[in-house]
C-alpha positions as CSV (number, residue, x, y, z in Angstrom):
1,X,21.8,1.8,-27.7
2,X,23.6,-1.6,-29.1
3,X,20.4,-2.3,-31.2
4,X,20.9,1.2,-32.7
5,X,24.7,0.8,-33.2
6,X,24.2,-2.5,-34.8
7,X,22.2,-1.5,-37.2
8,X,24.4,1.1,-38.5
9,X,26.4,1.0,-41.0
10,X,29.5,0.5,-38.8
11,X,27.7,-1.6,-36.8
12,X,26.7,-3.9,-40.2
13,X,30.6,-3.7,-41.0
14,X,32.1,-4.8,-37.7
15,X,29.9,-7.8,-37.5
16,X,30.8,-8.3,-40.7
17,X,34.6,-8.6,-40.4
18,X,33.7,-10.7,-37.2
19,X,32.1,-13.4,-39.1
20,X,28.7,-11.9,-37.4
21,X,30.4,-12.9,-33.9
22,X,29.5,-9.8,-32.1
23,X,26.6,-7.2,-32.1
24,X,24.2,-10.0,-32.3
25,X,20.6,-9.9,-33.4
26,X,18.0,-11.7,-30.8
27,X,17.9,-14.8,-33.7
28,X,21.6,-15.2,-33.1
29,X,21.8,-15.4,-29.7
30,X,21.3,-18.9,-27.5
31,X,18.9,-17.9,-24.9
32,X,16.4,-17.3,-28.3
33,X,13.5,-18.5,-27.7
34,X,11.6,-18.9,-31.2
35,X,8.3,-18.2,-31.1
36,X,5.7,-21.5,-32.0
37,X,4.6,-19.9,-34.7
38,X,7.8,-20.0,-36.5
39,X,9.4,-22.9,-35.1
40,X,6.7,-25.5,-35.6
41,X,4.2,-23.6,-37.8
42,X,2.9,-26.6,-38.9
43,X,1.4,-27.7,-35.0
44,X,-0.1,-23.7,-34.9
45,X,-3.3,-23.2,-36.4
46,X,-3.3,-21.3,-39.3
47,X,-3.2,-17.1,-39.5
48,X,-5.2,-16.0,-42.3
49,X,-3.3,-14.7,-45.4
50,X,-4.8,-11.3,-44.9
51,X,-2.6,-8.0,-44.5
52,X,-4.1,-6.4,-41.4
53,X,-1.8,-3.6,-39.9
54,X,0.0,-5.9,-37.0
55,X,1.6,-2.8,-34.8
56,X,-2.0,-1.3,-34.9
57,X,-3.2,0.9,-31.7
58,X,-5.8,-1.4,-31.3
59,X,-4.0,-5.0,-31.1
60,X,-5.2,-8.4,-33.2
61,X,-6.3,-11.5,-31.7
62,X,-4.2,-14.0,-30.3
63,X,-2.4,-16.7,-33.3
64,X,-5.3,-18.6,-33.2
65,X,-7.7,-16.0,-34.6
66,X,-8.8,-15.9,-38.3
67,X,-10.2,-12.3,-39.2
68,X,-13.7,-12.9,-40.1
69,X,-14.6,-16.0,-38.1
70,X,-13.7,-15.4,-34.6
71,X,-14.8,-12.1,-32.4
72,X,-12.4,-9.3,-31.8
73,X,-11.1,-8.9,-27.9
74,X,-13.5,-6.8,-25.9
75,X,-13.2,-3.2,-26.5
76,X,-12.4,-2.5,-22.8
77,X,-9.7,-4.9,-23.0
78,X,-8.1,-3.1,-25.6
79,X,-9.0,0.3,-23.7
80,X,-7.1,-1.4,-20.7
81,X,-10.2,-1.6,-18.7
82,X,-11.6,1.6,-19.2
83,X,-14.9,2.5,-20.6
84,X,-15.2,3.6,-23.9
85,X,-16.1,6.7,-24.7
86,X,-18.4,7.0,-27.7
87,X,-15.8,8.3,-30.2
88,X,-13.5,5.4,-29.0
89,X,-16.4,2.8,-29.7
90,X,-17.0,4.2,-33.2
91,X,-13.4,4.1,-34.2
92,X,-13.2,0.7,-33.0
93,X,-16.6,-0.3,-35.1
94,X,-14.0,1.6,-38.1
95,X,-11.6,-0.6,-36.6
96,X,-13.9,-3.9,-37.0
97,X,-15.3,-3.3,-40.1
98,X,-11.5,-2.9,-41.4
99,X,-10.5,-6.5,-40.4
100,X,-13.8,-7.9,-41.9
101,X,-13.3,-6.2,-45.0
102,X,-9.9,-7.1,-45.5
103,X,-10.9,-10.9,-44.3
104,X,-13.6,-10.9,-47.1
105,X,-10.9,-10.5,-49.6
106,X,-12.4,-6.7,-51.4
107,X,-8.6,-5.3,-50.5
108,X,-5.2,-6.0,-48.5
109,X,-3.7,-3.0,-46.3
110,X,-0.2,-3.3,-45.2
111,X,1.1,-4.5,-42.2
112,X,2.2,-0.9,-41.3
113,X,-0.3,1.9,-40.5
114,X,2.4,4.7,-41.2
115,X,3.2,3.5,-44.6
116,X,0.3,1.6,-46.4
117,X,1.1,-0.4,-49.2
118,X,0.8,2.3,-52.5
119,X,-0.4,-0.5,-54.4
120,X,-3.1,-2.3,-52.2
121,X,-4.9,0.9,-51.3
122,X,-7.8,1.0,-53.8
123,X,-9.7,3.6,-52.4
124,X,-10.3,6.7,-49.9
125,X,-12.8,3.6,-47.9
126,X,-9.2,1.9,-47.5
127,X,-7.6,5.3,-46.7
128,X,-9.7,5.7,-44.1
129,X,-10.0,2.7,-42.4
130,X,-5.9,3.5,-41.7
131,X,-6.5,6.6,-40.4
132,X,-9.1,5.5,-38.2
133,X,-6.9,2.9,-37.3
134,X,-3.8,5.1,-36.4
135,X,-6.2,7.3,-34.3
136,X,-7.0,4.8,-31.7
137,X,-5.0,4.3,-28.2
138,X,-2.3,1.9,-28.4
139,X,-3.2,-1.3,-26.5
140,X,-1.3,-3.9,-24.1
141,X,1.3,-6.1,-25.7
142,X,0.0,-8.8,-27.9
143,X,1.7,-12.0,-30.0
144,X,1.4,-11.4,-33.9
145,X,0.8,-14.5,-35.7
146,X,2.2,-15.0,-39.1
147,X,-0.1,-15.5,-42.5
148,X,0.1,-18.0,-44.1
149,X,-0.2,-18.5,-48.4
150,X,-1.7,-20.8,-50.3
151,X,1.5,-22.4,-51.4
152,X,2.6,-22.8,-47.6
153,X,4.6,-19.8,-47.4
154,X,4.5,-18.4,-43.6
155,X,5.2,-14.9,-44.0
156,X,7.5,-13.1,-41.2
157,X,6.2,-10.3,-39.0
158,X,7.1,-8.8,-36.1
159,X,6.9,-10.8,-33.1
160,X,4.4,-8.7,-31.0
161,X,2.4,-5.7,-31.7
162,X,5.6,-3.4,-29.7
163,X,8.1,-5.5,-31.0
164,X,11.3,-3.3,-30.8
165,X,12.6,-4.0,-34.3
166,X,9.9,-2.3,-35.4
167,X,10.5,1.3,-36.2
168,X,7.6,2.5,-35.7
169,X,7.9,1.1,-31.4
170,X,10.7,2.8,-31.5
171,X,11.5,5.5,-28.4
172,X,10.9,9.2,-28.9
173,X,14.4,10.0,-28.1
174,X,15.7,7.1,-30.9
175,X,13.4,8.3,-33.1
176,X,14.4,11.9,-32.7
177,X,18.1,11.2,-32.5
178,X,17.1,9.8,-36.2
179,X,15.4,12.2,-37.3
180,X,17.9,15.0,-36.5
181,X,20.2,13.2,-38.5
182,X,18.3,13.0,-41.7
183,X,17.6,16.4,-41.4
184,X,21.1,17.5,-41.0
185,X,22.1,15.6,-43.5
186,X,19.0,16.9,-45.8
187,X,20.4,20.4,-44.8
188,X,23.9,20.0,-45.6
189,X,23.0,19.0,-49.1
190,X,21.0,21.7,-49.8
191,X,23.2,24.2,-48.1
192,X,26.4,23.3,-50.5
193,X,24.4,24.5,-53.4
194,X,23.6,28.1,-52.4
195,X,27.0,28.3,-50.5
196,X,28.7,28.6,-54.0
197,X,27.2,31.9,-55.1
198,X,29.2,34.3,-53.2
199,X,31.8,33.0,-55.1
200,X,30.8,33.7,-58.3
201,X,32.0,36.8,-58.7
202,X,35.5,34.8,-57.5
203,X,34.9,32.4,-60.1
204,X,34.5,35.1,-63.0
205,X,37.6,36.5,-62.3
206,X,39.1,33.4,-61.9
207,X,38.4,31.9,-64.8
208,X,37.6,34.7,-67.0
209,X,33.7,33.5,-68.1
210,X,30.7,35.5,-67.9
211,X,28.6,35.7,-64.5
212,X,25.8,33.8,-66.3
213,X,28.6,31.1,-67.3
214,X,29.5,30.7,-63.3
215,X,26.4,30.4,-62.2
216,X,26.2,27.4,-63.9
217,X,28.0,25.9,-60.7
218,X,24.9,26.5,-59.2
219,X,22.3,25.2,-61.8
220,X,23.7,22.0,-62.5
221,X,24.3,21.1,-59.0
222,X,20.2,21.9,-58.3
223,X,19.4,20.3,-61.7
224,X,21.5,17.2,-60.6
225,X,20.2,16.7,-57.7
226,X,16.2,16.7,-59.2
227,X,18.0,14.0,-61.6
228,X,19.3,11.9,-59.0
229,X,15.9,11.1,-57.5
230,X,14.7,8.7,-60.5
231,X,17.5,6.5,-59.8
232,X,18.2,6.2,-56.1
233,X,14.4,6.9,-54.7
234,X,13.8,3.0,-56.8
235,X,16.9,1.9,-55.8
236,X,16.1,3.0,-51.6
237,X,12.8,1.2,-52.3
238,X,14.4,-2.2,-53.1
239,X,14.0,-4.3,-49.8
240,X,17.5,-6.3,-50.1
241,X,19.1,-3.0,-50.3
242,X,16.9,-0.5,-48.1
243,X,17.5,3.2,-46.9
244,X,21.0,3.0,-45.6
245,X,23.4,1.8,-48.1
246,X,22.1,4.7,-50.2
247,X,22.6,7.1,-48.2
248,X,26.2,6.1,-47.0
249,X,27.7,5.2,-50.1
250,X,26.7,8.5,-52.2
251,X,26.9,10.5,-49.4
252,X,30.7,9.2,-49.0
253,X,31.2,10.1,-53.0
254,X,29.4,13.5,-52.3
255,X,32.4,14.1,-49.0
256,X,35.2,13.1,-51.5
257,X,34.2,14.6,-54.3
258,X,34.0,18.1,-52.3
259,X,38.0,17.5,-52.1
260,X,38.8,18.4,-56.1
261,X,35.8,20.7,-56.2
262,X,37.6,22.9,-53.8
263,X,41.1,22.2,-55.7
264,X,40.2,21.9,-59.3
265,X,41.8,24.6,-61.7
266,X,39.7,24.4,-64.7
267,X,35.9,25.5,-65.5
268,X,35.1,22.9,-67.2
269,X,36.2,20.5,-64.6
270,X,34.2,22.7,-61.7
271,X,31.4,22.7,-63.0
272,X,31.6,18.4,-63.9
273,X,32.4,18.0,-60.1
274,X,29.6,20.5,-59.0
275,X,27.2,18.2,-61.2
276,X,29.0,14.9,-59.7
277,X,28.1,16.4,-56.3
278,X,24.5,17.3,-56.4
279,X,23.9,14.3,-58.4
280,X,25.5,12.2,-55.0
281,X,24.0,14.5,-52.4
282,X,20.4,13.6,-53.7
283,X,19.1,10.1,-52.0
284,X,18.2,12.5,-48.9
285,X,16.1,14.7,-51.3
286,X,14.1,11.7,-52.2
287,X,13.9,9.3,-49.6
288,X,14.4,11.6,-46.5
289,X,10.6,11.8,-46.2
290,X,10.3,7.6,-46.3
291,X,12.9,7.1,-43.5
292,X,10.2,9.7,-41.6
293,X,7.4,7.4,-42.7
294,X,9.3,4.2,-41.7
295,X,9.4,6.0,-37.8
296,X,6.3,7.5,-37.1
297,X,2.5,7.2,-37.3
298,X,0.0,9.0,-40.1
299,X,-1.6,11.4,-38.0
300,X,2.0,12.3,-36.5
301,X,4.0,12.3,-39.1
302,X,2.8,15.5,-41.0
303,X,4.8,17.3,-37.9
304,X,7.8,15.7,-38.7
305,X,8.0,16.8,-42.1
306,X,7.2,19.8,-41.5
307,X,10.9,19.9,-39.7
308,X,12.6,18.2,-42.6
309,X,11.3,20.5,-45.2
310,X,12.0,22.9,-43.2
311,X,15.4,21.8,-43.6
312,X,15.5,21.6,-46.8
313,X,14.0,25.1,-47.0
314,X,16.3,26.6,-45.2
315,X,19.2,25.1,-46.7
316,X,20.2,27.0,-49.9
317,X,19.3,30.4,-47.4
318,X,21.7,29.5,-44.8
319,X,25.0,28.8,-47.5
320,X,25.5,32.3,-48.1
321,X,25.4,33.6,-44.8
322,X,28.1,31.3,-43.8
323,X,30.1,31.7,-47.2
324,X,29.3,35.4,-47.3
325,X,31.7,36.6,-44.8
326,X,34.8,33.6,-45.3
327,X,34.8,34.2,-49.3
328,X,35.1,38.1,-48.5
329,X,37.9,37.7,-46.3
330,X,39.6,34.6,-48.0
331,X,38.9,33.6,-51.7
332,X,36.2,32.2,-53.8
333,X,37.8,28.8,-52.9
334,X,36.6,29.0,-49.5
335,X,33.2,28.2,-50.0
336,X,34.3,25.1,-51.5
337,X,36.3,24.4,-48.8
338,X,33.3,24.9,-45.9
339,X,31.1,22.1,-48.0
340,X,33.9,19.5,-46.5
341,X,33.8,20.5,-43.4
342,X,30.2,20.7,-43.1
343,X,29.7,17.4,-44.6
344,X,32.3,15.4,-43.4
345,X,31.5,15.1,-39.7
346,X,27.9,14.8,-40.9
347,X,28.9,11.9,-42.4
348,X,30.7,10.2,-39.4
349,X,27.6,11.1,-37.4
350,X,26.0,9.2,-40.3
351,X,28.2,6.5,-40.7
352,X,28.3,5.6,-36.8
353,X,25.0,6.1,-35.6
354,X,22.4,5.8,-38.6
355,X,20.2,3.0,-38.0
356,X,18.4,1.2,-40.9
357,X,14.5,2.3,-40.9
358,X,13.2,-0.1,-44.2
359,X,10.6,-2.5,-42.8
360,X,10.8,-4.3,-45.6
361,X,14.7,-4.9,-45.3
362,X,14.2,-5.5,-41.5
363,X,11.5,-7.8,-42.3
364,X,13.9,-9.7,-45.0
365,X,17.2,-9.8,-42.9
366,X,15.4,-11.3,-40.2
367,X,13.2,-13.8,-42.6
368,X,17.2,-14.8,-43.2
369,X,18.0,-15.4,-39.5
370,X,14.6,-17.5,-39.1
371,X,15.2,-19.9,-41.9
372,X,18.8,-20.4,-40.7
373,X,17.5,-21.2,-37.6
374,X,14.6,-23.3,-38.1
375,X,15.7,-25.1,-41.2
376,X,12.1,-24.3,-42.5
377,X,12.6,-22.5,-46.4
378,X,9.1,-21.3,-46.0
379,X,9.3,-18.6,-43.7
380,X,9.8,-15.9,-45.8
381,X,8.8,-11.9,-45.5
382,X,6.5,-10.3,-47.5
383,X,9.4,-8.0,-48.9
384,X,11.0,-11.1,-50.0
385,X,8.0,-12.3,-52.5
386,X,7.7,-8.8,-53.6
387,X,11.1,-8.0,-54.9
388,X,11.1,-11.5,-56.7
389,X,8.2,-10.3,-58.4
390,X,9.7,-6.6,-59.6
391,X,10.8,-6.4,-62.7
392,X,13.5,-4.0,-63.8
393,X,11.1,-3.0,-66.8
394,X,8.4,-1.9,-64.3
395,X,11.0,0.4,-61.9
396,X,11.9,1.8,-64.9
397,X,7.9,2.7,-65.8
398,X,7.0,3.9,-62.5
399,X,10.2,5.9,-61.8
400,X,10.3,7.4,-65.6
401,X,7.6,7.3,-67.5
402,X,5.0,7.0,-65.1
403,X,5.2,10.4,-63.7
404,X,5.4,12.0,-67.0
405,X,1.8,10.0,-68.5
406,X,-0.2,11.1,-65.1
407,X,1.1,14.7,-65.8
408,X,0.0,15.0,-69.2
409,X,-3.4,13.0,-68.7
410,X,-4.3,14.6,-64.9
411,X,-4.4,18.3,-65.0
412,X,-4.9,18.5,-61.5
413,X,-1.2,16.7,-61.2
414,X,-0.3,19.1,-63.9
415,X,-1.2,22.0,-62.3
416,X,0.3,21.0,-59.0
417,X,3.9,20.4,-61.0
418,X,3.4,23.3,-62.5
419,X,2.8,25.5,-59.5
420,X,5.3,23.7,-57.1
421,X,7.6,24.2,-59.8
422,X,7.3,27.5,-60.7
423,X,7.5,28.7,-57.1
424,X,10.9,26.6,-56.7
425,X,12.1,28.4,-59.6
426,X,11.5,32.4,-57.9
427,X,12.6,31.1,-54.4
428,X,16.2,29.8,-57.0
429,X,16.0,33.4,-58.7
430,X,16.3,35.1,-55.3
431,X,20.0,34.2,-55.9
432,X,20.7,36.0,-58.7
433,X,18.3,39.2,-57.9
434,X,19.8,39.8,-54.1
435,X,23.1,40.7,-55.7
436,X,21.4,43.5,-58.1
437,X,19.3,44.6,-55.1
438,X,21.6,45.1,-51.4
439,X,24.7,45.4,-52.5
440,X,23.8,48.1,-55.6
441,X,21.2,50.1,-53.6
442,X,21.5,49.5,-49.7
443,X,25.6,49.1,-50.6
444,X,25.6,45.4,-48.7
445,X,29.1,44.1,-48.6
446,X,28.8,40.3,-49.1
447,X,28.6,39.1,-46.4
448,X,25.7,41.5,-45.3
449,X,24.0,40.2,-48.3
450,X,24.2,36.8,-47.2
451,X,22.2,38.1,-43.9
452,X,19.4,39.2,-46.0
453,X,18.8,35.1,-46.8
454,X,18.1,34.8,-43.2
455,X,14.7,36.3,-43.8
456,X,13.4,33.2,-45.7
457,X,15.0,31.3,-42.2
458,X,12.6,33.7,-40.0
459,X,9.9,33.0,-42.1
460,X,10.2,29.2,-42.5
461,X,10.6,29.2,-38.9
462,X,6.8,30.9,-38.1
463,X,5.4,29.0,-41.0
464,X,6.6,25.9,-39.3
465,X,4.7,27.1,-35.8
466,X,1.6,28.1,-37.6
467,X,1.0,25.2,-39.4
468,X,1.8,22.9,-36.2
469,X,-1.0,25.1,-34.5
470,X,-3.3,23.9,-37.9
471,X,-2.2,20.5,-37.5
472,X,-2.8,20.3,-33.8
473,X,-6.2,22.5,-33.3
474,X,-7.7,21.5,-36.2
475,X,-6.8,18.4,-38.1
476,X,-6.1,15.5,-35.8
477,X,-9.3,16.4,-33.7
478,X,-11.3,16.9,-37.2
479,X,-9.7,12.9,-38.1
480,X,-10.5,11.5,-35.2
481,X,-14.3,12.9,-34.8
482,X,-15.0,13.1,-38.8
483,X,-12.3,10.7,-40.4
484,X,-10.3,11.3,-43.5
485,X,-13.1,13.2,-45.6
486,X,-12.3,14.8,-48.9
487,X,-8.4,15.2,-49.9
488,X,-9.6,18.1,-50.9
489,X,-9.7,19.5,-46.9
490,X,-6.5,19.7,-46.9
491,X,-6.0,22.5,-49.1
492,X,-7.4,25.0,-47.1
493,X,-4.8,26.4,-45.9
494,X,-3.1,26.8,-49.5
495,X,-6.4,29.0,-50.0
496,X,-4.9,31.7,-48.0
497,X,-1.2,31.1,-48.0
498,X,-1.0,31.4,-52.1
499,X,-2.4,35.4,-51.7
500,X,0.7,35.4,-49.4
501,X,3.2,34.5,-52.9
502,X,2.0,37.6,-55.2
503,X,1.7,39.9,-52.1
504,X,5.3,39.3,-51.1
505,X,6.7,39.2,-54.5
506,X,5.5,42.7,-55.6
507,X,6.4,44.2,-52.0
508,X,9.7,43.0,-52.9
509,X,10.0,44.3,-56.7
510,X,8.5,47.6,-55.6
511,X,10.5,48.9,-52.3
512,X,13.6,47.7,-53.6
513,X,14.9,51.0,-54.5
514,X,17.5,53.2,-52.8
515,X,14.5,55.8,-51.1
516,X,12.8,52.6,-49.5
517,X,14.3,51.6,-46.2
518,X,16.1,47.9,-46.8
519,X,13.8,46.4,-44.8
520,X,10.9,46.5,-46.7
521,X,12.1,44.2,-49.3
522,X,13.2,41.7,-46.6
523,X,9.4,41.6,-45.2
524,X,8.7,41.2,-48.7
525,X,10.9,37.7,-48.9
526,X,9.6,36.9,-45.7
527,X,6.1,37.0,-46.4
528,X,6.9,35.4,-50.1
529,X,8.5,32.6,-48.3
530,X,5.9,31.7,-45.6
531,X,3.5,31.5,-47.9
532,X,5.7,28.9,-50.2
533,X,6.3,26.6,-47.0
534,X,2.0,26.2,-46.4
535,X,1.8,26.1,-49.9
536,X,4.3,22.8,-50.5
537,X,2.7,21.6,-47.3
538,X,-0.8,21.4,-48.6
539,X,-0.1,19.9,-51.8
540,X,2.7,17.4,-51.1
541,X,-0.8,16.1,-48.8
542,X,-3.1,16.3,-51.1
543,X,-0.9,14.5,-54.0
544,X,-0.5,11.3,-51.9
545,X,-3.8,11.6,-50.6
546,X,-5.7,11.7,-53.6
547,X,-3.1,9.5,-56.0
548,X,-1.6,7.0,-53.3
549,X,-0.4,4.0,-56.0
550,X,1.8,6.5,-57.6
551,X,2.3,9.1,-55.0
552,X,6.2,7.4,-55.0
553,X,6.7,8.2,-58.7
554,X,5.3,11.5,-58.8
555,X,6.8,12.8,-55.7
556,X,10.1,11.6,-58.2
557,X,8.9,13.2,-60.8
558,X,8.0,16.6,-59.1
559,X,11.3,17.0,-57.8
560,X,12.9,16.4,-61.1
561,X,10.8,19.2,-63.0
562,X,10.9,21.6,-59.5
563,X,14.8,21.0,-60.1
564,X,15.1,21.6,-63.6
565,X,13.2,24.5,-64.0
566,X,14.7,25.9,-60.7
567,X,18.3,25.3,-62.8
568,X,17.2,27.3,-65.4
569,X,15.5,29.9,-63.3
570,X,19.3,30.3,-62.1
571,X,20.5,31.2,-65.7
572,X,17.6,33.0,-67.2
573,X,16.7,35.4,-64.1
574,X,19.6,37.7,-63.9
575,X,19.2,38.9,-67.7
576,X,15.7,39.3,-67.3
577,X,15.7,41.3,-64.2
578,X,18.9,43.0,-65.3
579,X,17.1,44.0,-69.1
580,X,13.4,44.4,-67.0
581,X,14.8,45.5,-64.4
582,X,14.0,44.3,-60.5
583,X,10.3,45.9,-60.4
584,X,9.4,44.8,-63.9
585,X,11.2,41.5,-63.6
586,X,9.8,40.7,-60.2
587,X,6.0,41.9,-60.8
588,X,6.3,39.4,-64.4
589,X,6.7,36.3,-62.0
590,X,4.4,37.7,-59.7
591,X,1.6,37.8,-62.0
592,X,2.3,34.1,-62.9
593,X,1.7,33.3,-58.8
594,X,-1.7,35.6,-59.4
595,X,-2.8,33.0,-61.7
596,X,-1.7,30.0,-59.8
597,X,-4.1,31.3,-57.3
598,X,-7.1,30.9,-59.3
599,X,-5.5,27.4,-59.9
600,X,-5.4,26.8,-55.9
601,X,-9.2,27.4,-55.7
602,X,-9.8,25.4,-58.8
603,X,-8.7,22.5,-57.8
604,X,-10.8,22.8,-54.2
605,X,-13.5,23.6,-55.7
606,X,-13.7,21.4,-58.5
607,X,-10.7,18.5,-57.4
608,X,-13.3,15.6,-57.0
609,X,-14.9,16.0,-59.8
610,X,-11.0,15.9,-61.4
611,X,-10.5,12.9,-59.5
612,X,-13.7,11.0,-60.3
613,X,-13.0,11.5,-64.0
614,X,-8.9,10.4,-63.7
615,X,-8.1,6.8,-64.0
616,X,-5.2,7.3,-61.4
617,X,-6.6,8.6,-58.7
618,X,-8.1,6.9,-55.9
619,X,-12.1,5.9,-56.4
């Protein structure tokens, strides 16, 4: 519990102002005992300079080893004593051929299985090899020694293969205690954008403006939060910097900022302080997924963010079921007023008990306490060498223009923008259509309407199970007996769930009319919905799978169009469907979902040819 606390940001503070007299790292404290390998690297022999994953399952040789020259521990070592079954002795031959592929010097992996290195994996042989690796047992504690470079630089690892620092050793409960709260916080953000529109109507007659005018408090917030992204996602990535700061110091903006939102007495100035807000709110929206990464293995972390997109999915539904009622029997104000406190005991939470999950910054600040203890300037952590390399010209490439030159060159990348956008954009429309829909023809009060979001909750909710059964029955034991195979596997399920979009979309267009029970257009969300969540799941796989280098900057760059097209789906929905009307309107979008269909199968059927002719994607 005091390691967590320390590395909070409270924590960070309080040593701090102590002059780093309390809440002591291991380094710090006298009964320290350095490892060798660190304290006189020069009487150890030498590590090779090679980037083998140290926390693996299956545990590297003593200090002494060099990859390619001495033999690996016996397999039933490693198996603590047991004897290997024959799927355990070929991932351990994957296992072998790994380190003497990475000794020979044909490619580096990273230190971490969880989070590979985006720009050492060359290829889906390299991909594999850490998948293979993830999938074997972990093995008895074992001392890590540290590489060494050419110039003498000793580079800092962890200390062991369960070293405690490490994030990825971390205990279930810490790592679900952290995990709740990105979540949380994930959710909060997205809630405080659909929490404004029950008070829309507040805001017209307020201010006097057109409904399509105050919905702009809802469109700039989503389009400022897909801008947000291409700054802070870089910025998260820097390793003197890491995940926290971030997080705390826009999220603290976002809390103070909710104060005037809720107060202000001007349009103009609303919707500046709804833009201010979403804009602040967004480092969770991009780096939420990392600090799962930083935490938990490949093959387990799929299921984990499944939970945080399901938080973020069920975000904007759940603001105007608790705004709904409160704006009805207060004022349009009071939605404004719930974002504080939803946020701002979120933010203690944060504040208090939010460790730091960045390897690389872990790696850096305790590269620090080494060389302050050893005297010896040449221990220095990988992260280190790295950021002194970055230049600000080339964050700005891969954050802004990157992105943007694979979308227009890679039509499988173009298609998956395209189509993740698109579907953003309906889900964003349901917003302006439930208003011309329950309340007009099933006579909804408001905060009945706001019930109706609950339906993409329900459906979120069994897409989550379902696709946990996929993962569970079908995928890990596929990995482990098969390996990787073809990113293109992955998309399965997408072949199915993306006849669930049109189906849902027309049942919804179609019964909503005043002789159709209310509930049919609710099964229609529902249905609409689960098949979004599978959907997202499969492609936000396959990108990364299939594009790994840049899988950072297009993730980036994905949000930013999902966001901006979802803004103007806000302002450009109501007129259509109230000029269409809801069938018409509905069935229009619908047909575009018919197409993206066709475009699902495409890219399964003919994605590795697509990838074998892009000069982005992995060989």
């Amino acid at each position: 519990m005091t390691d967590l606390f320390r590395d909070t940001a409270l924590g960070q503070l309080i040593r701090w102002v102590s002059g780093k007299k309390v809440l002591l790292y291991p380094e710090e404290k006298p009964d320290f005992q350095c490892p060798n390998c660190y304290s006189h690297p020069d009487t150890s022999t030498d590590a090779p300079a090679s980037r083998v994953s140290s926390h693996a399952s299956r545990p590297r040789t003593p200090a002494s080893a060099h990859a390619r020259d001495e033999p690996l521990p016996d397999i039933e070592t490693a198996l603590e004593g047991r004897t290997p079954s024959e799927d355990e002795l070929t991932l351990e031959k994957t296992h072998t051929d790994m380190i003497e592929h990475v000794g020979s010097g044909q490619s580096e992996l990273s230190r971490i299985v969880s989070r590979p290195n985006f720009s050492s994996v060359k290829s889906h042989d390299d991909l594999e090899r850490t998948f293979s690796q993830a999938a074997l047992e972990k093995g008895p504690s074992r001392p890590i020694a540290p590489s060494k470079l050419d110039d003498g630089t000793i580079l800092v690892d962890w200390y062991t293969t369960d070293d405690p620092a490490n994030p990825q050793n971390w205990s279930a409960w810490k790592k679900g205690f952290v995990s709740f709260q990105i979540c949380v916080y994930t959710m909060a953000v997205y809630m405080a954008s659909a929490i404004y529109t029950p008070s829309i109507p507040g805001v017209v007659q307020r201010f006097g403006v057109s409904e399509t005018a105050a919905s702009l408090g809802l469109a700039l917030y989503v389009l400022a939060y897909g801008i947000g992204p291409l700054l802070f996602s870089p910025i998260s990535e820097i390793p003197v910097v890491g995940r926290n700061p971030p997080y705390i110091a826009t999220f603290c903006l976002f809390v103070v900022l909710s104060v005037p939102t809720a107060l202000v007495d001007n349009f103009a100035g609303l919707l500046v302080l709804r833009f201010l807000m979403g804009f602040f709110g967004s480092p969770c929206l991009a780096t939420g997924g990392a600090s799962m990464q930083d935490m938990f293995n490949i093959l387990k972390l799929p299921y984990m963010l499944c939970f945080w997109v399901s938080a973020a999915t069920c975000g904007p539904a759940l603001g105007p079921v608790i705004a709904g009622f409160s704006v009805a029997a207060e004022n349009w104000r009071w939605s404004l007023w719930e974002i504080l406190w939803l946020s701002g005991p979120i933010f203690i939470l944060l504040f208090v008990a939010l460790p730091e999950t960045s390897t690389p910054n872990i790696l850096l600040r305790r590269a620090r306490r080494l060389r302050k203890l050893t005297g010896d300037s040449r221990l220095k952590s990988q992260s280190e060498i790295d950021q002194g390399n970055t230049k600000v010209h080339d964050v700005v490439i891969d954050s802004l223009w990157k992105p943007l030159q694979i979308a227009a060159l890679d039509p499988a990348i173009a298609f998956a923008d395209f189509y993740t956008s698109l579907v953003y954009a309906i889900y964003y429309s349901f917003f302006e259509v439930f208003p011309l829909v329950f309340p007009v023809m099933y006579n909804f009060n408001l905060g009945e309407q706001g019930l109706a979001f609950l339906s993409i909750t329900v459906s979120v909710s069994l897409a989550v199970m379902a696709y946990f059964v996929y993962l569970y029955w079908w995928v890990e034991p596929e990995i482990k007996a098969k390996g990787l195979q073809a990113p293109e596997k992955r998309l399965v399920p997408a072949l199915y769930a993306a006849f669930f979009l049109p189906v849902g979309l027309f049942m919804f267009g179609w019964t909503a009319r005043p002789s159709v029970h209310w509930i049919a257009p609710i099964i229609g969300i529902t249905i609409y919905s689960f098949g979004v969540f599978i959907v997202f799941q499969c492609v936000f796989i396959y990108i990364p799978l299939s594009y790994l280098p840049y899988a950072a900057s297009l993730f980036a760059g994905n949000d930013f169009l999902r966001s901006a097209l979802a803004a103007g789906a806000v302002l450009f929905s109501r007129p259509m469907y109230i000029n269409l009307g809801v069938g018409a309107g509905v069935s229009l979008l619908a047909g575009l979902t018919c197409v993206c269909v066709g475009g699902i199968f495409a890219l399964y059927i003919f994605g590795a040819k697509l990838r074998a002719k892009s000069r982005f994607a992995l060989s």
